[in-house]
PDB file of N, CA, C, O and CB in Angstrom:
ATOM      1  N   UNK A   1      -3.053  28.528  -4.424  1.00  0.00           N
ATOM      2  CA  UNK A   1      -3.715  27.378  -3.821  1.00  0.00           C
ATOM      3  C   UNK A   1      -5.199  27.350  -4.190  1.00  0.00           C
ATOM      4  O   UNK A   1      -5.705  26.229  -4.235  1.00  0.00           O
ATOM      5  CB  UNK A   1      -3.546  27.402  -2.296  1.00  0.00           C
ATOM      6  N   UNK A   2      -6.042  28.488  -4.483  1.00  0.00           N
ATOM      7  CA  UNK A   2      -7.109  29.041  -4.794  1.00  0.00           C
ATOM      8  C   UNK A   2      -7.554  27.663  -5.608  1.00  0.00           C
ATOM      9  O   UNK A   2      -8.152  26.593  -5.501  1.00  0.00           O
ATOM     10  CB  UNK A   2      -6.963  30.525  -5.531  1.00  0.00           C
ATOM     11  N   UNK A   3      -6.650  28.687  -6.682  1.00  0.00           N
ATOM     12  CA  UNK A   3      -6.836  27.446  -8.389  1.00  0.00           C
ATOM     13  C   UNK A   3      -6.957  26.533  -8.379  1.00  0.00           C
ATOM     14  O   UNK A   3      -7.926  25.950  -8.865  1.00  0.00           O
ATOM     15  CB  UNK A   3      -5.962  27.113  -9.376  1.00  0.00           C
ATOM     16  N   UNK A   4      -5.999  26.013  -7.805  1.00  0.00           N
ATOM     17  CA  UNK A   4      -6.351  24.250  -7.339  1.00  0.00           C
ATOM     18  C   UNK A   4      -7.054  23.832  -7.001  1.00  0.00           C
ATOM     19  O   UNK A   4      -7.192  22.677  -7.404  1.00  0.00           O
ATOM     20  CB  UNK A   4      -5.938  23.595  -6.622  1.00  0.00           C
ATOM     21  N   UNK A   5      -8.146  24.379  -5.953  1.00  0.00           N
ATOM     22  CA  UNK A   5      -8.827  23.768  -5.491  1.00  0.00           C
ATOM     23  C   UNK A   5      -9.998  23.366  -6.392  1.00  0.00           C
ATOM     24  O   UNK A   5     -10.514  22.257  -6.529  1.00  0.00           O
ATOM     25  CB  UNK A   5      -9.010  24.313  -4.484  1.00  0.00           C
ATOM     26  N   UNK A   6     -10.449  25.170  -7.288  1.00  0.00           N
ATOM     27  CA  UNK A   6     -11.406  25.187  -7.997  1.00  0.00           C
ATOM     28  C   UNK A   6     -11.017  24.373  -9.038  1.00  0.00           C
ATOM     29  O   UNK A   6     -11.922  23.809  -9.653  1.00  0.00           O
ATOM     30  CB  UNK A   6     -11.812  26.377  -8.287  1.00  0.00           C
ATOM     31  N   UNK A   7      -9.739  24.160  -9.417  1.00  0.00           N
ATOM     32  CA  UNK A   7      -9.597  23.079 -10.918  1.00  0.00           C
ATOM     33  C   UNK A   7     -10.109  21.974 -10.389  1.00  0.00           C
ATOM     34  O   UNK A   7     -10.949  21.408 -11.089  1.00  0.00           O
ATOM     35  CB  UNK A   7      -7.940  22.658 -11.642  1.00  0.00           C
ATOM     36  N   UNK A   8      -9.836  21.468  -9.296  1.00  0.00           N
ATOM     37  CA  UNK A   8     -10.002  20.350  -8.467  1.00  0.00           C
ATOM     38  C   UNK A   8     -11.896  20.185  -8.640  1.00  0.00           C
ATOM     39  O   UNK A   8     -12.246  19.122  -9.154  1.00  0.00           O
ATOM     40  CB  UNK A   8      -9.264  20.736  -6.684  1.00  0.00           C
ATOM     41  N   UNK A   9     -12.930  21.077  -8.276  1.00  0.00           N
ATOM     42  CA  UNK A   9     -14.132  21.177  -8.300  1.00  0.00           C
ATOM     43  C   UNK A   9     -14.626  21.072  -9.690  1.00  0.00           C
ATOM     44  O   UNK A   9     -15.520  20.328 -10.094  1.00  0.00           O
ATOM     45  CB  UNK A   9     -14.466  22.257  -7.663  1.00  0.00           C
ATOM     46  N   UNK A  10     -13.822  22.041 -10.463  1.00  0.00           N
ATOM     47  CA  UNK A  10     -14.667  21.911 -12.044  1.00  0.00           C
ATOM     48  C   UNK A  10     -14.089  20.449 -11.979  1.00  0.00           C
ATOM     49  O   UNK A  10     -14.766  19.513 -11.552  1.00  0.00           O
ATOM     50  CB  UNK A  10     -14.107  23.128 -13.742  1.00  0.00           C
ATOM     51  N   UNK A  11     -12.914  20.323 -12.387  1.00  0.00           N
ATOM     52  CA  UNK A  11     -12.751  18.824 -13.200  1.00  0.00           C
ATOM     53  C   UNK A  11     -14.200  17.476 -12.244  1.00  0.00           C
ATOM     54  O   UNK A  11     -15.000  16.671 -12.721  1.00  0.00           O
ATOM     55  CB  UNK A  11     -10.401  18.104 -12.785  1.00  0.00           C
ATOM     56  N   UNK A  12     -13.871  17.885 -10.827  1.00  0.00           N
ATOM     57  CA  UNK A  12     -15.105  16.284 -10.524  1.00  0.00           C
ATOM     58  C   UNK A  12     -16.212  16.734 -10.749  1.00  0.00           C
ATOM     59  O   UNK A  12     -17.086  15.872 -10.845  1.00  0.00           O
ATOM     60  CB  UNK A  12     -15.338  15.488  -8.874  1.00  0.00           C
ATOM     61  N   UNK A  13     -16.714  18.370 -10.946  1.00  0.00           N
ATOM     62  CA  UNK A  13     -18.363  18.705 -11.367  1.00  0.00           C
ATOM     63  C   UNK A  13     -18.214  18.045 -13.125  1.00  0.00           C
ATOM     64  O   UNK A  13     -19.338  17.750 -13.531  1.00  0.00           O
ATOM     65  CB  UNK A  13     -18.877  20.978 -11.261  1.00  0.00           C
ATOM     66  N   UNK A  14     -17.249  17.809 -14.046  1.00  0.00           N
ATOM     67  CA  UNK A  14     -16.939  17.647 -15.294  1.00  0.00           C
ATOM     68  C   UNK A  14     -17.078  16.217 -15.156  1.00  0.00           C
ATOM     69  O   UNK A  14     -17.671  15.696 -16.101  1.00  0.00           O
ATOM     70  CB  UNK A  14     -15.634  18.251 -15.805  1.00  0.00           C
ATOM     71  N   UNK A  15     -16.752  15.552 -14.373  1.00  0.00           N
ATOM     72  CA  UNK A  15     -17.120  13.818 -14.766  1.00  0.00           C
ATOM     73  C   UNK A  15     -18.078  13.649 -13.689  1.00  0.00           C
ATOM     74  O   UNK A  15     -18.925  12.956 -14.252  1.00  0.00           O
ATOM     75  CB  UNK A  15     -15.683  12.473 -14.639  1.00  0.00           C
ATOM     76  N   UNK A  16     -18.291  13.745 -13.082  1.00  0.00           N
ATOM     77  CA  UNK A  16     -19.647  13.482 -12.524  1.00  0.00           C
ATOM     78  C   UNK A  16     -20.910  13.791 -13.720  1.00  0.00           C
ATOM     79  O   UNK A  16     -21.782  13.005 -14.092  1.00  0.00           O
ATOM     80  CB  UNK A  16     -19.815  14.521 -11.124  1.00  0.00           C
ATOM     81  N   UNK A  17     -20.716  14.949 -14.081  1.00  0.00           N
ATOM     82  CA  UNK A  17     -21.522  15.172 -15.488  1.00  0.00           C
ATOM     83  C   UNK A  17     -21.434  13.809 -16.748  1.00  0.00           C
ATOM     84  O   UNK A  17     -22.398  13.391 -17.390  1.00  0.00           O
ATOM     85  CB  UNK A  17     -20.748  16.700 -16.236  1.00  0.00           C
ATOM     86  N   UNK A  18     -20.235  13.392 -16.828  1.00  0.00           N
ATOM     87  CA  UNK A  18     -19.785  12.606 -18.313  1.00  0.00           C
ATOM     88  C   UNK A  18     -20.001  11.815 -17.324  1.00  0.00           C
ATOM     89  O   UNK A  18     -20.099  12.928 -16.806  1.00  0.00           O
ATOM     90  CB  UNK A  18     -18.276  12.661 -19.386  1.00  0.00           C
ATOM     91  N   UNK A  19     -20.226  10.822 -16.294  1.00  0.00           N
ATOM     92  CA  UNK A  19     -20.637   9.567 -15.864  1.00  0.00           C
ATOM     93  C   UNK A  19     -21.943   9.211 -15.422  1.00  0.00           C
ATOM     94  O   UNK A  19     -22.249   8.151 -14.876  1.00  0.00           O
ATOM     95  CB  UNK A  19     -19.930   9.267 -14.989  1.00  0.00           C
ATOM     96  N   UNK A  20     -22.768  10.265 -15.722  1.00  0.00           N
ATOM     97  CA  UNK A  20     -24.393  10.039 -15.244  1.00  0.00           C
ATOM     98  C   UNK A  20     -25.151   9.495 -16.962  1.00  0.00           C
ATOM     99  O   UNK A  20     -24.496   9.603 -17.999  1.00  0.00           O
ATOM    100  CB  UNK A  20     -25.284  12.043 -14.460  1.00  0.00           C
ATOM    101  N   UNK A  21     -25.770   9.254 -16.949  1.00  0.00           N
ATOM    102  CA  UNK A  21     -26.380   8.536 -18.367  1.00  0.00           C
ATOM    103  C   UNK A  21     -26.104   9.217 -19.636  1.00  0.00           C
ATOM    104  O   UNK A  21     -25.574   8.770 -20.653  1.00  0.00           O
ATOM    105  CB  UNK A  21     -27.969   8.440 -18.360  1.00  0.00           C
ATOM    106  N   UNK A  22     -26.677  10.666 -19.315  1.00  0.00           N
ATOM    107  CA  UNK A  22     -26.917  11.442 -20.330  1.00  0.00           C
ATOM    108  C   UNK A  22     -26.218  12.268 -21.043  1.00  0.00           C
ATOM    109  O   UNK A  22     -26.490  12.871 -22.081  1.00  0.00           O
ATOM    110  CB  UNK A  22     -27.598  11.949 -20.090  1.00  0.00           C
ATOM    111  N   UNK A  23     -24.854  12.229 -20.080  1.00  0.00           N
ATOM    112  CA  UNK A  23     -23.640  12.835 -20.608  1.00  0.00           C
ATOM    113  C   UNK A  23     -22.533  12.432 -21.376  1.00  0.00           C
ATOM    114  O   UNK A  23     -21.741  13.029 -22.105  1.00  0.00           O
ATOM    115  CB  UNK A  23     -23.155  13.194 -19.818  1.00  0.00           C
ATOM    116  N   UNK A  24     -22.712  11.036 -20.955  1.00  0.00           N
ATOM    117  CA  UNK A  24     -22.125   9.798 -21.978  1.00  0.00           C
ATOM    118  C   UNK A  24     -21.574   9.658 -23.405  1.00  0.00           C
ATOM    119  O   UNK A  24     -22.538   8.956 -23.710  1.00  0.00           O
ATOM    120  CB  UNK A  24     -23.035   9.010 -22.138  1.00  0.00           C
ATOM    121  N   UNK A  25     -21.081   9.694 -24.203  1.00  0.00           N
ATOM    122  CA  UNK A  25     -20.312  10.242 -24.995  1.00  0.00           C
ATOM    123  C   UNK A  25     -19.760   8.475 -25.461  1.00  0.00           C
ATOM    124  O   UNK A  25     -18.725   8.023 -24.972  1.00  0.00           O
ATOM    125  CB  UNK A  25     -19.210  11.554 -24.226  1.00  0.00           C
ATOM    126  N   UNK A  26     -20.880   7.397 -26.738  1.00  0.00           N
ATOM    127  CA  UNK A  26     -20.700   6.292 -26.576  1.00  0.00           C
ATOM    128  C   UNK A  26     -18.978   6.008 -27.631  1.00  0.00           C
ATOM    129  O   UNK A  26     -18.247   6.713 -28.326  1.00  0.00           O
ATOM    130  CB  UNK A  26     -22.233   5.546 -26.993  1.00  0.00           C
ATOM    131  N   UNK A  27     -18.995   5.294 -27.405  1.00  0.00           N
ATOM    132  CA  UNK A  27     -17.377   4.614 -28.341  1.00  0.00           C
ATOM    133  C   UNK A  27     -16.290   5.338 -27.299  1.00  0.00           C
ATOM    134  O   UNK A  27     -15.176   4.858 -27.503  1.00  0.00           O
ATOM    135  CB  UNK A  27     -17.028   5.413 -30.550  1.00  0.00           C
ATOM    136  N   UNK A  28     -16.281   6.015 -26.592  1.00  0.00           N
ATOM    137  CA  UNK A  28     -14.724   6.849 -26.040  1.00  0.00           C
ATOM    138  C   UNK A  28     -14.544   6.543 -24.668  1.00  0.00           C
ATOM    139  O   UNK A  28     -15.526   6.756 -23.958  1.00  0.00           O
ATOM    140  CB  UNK A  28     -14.702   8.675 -26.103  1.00  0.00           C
ATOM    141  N   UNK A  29     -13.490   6.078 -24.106  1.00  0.00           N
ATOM    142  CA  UNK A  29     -13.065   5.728 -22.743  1.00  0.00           C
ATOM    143  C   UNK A  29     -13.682   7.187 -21.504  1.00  0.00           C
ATOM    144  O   UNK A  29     -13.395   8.371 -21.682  1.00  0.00           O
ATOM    145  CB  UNK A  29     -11.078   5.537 -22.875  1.00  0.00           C
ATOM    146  N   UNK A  30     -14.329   6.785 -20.617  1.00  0.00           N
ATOM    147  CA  UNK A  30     -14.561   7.471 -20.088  1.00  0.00           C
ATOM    148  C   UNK A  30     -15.899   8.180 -19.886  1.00  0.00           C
ATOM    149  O   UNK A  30     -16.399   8.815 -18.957  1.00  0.00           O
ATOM    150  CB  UNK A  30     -13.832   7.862 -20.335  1.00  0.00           C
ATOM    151  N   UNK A  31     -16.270   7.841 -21.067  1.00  0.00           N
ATOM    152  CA  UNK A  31     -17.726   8.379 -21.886  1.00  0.00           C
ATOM    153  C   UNK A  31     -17.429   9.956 -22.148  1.00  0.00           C
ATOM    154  O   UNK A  31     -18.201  10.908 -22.261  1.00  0.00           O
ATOM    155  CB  UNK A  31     -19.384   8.195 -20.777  1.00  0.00           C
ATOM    156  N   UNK A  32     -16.247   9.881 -22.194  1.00  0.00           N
ATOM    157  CA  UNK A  32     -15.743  11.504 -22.631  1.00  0.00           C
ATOM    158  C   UNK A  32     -15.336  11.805 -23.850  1.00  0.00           C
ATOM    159  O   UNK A  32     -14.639  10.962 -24.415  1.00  0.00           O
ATOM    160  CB  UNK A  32     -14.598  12.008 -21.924  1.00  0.00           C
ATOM    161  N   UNK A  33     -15.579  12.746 -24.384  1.00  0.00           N
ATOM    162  CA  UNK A  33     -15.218  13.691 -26.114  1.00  0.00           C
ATOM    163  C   UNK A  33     -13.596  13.123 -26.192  1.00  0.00           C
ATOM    164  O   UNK A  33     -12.793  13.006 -25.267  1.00  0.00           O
ATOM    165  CB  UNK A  33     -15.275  16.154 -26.043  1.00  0.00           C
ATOM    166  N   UNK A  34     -13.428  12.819 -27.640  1.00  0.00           N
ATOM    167  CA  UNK A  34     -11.854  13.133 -27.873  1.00  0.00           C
ATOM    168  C   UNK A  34     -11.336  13.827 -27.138  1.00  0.00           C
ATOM    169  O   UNK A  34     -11.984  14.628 -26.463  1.00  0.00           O
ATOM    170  CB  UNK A  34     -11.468  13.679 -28.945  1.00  0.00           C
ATOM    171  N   UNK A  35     -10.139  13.726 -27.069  1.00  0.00           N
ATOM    172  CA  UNK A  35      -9.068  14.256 -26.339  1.00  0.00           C
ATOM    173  C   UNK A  35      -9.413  15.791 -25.145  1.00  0.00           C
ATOM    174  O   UNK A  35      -9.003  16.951 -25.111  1.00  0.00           O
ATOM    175  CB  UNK A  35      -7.989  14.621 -27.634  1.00  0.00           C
ATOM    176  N   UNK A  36     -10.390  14.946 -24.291  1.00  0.00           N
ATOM    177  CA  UNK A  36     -10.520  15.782 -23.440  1.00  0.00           C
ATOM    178  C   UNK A  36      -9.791  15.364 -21.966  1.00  0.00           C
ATOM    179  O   UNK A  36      -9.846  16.167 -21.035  1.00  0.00           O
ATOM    180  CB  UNK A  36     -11.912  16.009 -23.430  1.00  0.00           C
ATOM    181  N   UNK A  37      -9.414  14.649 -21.881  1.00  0.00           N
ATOM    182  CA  UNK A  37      -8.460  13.636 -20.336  1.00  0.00           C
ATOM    183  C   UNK A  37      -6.750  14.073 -21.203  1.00  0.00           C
ATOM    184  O   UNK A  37      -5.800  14.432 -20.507  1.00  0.00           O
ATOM    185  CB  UNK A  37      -8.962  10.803 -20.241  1.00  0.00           C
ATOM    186  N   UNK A  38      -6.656  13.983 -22.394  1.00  0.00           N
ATOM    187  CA  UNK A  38      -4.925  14.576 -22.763  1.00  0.00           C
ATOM    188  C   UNK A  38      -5.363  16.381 -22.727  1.00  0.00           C
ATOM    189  O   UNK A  38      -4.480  17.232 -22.622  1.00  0.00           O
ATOM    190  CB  UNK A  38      -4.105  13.878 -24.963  1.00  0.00           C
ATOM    191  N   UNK A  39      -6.520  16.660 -22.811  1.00  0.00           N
ATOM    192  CA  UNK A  39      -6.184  18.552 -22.761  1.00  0.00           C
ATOM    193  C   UNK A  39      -6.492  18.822 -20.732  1.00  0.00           C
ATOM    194  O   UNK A  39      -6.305  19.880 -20.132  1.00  0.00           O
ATOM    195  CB  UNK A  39      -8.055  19.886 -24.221  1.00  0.00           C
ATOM    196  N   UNK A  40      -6.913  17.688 -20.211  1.00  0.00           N
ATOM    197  CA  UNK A  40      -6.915  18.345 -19.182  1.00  0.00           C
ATOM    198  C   UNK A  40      -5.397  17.739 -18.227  1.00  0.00           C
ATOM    199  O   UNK A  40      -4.988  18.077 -17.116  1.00  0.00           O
ATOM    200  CB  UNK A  40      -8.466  18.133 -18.533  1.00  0.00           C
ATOM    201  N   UNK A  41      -5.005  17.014 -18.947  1.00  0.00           N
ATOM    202  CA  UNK A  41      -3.182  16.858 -18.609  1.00  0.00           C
ATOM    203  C   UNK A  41      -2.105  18.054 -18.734  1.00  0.00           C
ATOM    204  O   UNK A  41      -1.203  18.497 -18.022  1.00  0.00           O
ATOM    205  CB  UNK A  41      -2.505  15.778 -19.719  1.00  0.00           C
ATOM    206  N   UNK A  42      -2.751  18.405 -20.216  1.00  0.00           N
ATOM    207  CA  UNK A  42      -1.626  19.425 -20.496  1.00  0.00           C
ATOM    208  C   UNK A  42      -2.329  20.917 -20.052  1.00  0.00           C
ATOM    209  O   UNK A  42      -1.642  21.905 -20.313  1.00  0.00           O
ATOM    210  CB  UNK A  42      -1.114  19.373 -22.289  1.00  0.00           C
ATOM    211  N   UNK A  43      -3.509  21.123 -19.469  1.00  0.00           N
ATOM    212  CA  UNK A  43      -3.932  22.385 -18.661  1.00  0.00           C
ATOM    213  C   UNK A  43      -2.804  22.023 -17.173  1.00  0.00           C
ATOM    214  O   UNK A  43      -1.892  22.775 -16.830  1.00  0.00           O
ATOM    215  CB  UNK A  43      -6.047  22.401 -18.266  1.00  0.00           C
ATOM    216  N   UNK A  44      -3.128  20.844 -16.543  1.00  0.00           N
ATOM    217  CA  UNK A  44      -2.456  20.742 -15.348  1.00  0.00           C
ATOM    218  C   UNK A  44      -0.634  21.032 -15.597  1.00  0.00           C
ATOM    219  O   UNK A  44       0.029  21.858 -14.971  1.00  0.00           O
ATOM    220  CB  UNK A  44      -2.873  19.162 -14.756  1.00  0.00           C
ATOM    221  N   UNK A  45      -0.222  20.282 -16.464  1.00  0.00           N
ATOM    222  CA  UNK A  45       1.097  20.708 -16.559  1.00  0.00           C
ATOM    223  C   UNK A  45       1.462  22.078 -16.609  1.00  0.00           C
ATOM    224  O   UNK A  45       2.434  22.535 -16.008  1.00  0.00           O
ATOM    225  CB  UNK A  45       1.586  20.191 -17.550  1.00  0.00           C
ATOM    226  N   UNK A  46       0.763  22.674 -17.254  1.00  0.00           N
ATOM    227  CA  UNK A  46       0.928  24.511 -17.798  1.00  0.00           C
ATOM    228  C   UNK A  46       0.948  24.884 -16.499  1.00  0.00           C
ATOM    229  O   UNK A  46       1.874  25.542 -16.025  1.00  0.00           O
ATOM    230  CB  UNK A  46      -0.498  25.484 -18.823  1.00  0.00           C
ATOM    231  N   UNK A  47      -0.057  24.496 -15.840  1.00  0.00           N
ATOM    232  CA  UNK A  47      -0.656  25.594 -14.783  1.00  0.00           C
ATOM    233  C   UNK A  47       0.188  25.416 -13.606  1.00  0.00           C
ATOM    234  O   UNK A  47       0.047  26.244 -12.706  1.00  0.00           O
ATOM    235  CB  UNK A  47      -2.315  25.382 -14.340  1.00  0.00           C
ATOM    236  N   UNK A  48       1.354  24.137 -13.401  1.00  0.00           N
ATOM    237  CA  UNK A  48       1.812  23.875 -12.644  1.00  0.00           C
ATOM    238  C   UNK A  48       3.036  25.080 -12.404  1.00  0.00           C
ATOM    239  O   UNK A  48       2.835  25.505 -11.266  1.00  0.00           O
ATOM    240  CB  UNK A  48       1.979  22.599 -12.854  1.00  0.00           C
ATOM    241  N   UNK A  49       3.958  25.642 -12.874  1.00  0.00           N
ATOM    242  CA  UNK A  49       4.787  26.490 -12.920  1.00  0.00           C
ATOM    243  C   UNK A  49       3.964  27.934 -12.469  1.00  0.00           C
ATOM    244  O   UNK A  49       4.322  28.803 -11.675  1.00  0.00           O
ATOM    245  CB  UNK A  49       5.441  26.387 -14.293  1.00  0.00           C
ATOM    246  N   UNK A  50       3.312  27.880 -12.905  1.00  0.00           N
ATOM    247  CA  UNK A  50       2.342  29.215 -12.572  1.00  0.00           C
ATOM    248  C   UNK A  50       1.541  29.239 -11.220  1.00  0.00           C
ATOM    249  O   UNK A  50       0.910  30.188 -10.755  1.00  0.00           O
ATOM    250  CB  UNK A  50       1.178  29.351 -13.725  1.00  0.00           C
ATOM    251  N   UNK A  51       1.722  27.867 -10.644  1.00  0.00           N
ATOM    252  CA  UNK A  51       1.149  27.946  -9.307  1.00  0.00           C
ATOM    253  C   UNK A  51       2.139  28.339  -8.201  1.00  0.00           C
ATOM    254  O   UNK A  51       1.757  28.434  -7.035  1.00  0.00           O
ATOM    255  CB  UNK A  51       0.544  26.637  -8.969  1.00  0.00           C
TER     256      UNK A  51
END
């Protein structure tokens, strides 16, 4: 339950970061890097069996 919570904290400390001006990342949905919203899908899937 631990994990979760803290995945839960990094991931909104992680877009709170990519949605303030400077973290912005222009041309990409989200203002986020390539395929960083499909690697944090397939972290959650992995990690799901293991929870």
């Amino acid at each position: 339950m631990i994990t979760w919570i803290l995945l839960l904290i990094l991931s909104i400390w992680i877009l709170a970061n990519r949605f303030s001006q400077n973290g912005k990342v222009a041309g990409y949905p989200l203002g986020m890097p390539r395929g960083t919203v499909r690697a944090l899908i397939t972290i959650m899937i992995v990690a799901f069996p293991f929870g």
